[in-house]
N, C-alpha and C positions, 0 to 999 in steps of 0.2 A: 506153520502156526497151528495147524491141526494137533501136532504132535503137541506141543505145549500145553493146548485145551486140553487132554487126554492127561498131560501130568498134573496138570490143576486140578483135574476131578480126581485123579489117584493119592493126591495128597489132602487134601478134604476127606475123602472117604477114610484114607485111614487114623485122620486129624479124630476122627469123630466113633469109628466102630473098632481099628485093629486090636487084637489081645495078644498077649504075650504067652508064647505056646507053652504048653506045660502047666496051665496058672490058671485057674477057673476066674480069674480077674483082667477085666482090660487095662488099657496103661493108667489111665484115670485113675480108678480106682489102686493101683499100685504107688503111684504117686501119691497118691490122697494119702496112704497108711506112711510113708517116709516123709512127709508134710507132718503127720501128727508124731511119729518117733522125735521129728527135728525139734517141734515144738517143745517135748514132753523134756528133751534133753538140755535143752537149751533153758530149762526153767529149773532144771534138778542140777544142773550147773553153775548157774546163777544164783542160787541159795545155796550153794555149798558151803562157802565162807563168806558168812553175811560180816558187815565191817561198818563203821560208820561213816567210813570214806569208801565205797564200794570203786572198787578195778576191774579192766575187761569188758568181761561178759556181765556180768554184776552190774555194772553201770550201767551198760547198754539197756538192761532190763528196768532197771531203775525209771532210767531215761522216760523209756517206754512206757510204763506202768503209770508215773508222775504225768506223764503226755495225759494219758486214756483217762485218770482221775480228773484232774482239771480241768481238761478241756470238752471231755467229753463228758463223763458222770457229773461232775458237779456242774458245770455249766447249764448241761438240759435239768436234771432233776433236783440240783440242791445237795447239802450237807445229809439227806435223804437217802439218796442215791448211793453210798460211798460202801455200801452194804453190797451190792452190784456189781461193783470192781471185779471180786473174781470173773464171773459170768461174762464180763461185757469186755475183758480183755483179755482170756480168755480165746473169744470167738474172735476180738481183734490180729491176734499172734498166729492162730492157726490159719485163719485168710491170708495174712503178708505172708507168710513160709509155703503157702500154696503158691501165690501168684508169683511167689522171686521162685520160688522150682519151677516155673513155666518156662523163665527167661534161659535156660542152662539150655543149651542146644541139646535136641535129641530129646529132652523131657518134657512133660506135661504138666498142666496146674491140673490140682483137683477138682477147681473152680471153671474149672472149662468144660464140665458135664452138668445139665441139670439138675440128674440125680444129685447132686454134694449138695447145689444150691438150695434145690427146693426143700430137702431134708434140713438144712440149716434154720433157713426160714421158718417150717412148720414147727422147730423146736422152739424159736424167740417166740412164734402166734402163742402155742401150747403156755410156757412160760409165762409171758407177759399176762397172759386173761389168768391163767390162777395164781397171779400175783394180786389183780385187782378182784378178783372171786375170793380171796382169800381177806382181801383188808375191808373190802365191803356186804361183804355177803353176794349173793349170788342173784337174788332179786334185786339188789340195791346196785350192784354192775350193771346189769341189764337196763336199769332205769337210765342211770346213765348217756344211753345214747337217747332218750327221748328228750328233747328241746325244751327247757321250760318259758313260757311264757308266751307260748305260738298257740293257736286257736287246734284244737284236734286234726280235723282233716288234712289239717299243712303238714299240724307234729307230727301224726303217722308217716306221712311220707317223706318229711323228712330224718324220717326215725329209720326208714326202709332203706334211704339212701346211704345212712351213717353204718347202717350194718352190712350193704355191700360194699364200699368203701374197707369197710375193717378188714370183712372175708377174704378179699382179694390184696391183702399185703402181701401174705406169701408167695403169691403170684408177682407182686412188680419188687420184692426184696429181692427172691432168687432169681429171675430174669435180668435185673440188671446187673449183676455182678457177673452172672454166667455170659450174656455178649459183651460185655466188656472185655470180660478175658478171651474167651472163644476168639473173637474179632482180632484182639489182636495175635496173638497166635499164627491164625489164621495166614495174616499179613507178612509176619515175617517167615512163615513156611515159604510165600511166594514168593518174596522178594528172594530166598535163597534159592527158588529152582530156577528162577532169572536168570541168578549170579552163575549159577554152575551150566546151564543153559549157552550163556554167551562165551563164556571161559571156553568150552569146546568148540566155537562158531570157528570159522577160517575169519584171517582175516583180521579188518580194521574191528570186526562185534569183536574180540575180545576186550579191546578196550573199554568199549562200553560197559562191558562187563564192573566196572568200577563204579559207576552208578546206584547200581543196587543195592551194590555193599555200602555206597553211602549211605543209601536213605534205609537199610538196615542197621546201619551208627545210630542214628536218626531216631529210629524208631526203638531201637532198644532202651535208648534214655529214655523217650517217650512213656512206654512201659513201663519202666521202673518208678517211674514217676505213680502211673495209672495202679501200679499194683498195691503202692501206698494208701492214694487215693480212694480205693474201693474196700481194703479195708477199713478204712476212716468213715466213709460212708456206711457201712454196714452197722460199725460198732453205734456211731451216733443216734443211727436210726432205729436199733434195739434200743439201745436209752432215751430214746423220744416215746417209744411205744408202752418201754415199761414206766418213763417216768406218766402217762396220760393214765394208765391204770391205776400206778398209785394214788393221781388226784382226781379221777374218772367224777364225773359228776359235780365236781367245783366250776364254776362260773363269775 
């Protein structure tokens, strides 16, 4: 069992720091840049021969596009919003192509290192306030977060609260996407040192051995599911953020 402890921390350790020798970049970051090549291809693709019955790849994108617009952009901010679309799907396409490159044995999401996360986030913070800095003035955003209609000493504070509330988006945007992914990751590294673990065992463990591999079936649907998911969460939440900017100060 000791020995097993020992490859659980071996594999964590290098789930989280190894680089790929030669390469002033960790795996993360390698991945991260074949995430944004898939994306950048897969859109230069997809416009290649635009049709009015779109085929393929084309459709696929369509699909997608018409998803992010409706459900997302026009649902949270309006016929408003639609101006947005590139931005918000976008950042939607590059997240799915991160977290389905996670799923490929052997690779990594990009999304499973802070650094992508926190950097994503602080571009929708940046964005989002000189979107509403832009449509209201700079004094008149700012007003915005003060309460109307509360007596001063309340409105200050809860003016104080509204603006660390805001501050710290960037913090529960890119944290939630990064253990999601990490997590799972994580899980199914384990569940494969299990599988190859038991495989060498003498004996009735190799049978067991099948176990693991189940619940790695399991969790890879799981996954695939979650990696949907969290892109959908991301893009909606940048449309929630930018569409509050647009009407910052409406009540």
């Amino acid at each position: 069992m000791s020995g097993l402890g020992e490859k659980v921390n071996e594999l964590l350790f290098e789930l989280g720091s190894h680089k790929i020798p030669g390469l002033p970049l960790t795996n993360y970051m390698f991945f991260l840049l074949i995430a944004f090549v898939l994306t950048l291809v897969f859109f230069l693709v997809a416009s290649r021969r635009l049709s009015m019955v779109p085929k393929g790849i084309g459709n696929v994108a369509e699909m997608g596009l018409e998803f992010i617009r409706d459900n997302v952009v026009v649902d949270v901010m309006g016929p408003e919003g639609k101006g947005f679309l590139p931005f918000i799907g976008t950042i939607f396409f590059f997240i799915l192509f991160n977290n389905l490159i996670g799923l490929i044995p052997g690779f990594k999401p990009g999304t499973g290192t802070m650094g992508t996360t926190v950097t994503w986030a602080l571009v929708v913070f940046i964005v989002y306030n000189a979107i509403g800095i832009r449509k209201h003035g700079a004094w008149g955003y700012l007003k915005s977060f003060y309460p109307p209609g509360v007596v001063w000493p309340l409105a200050v504070f809860v003016m104080i609260l509204e603006l660390i509330s805001h501050f710290i988006r960037p913090l529960t945007l890119s944290v939630r996407l990064f253990a999601n992914m990490f997590a799972g990751h994580v899980i199914l590294g384990i569940f494969s040192i299990f599988t190859v673990l038991l495989f060498q065992a003498p004996g009735v463990a190799k049978v067991m051995g099948l176990l693991p591999i189940a619940m790695q079936i399991v969790m890879y649907a799981f996954e695939l599911f979650v990696a949907f998911i969290q892109a959908y969460v991301f893009a909606i939440l940048t449309a929630v953020y930018i569409g509050g900017a647009l009407h910052a100060g409406e009540h």
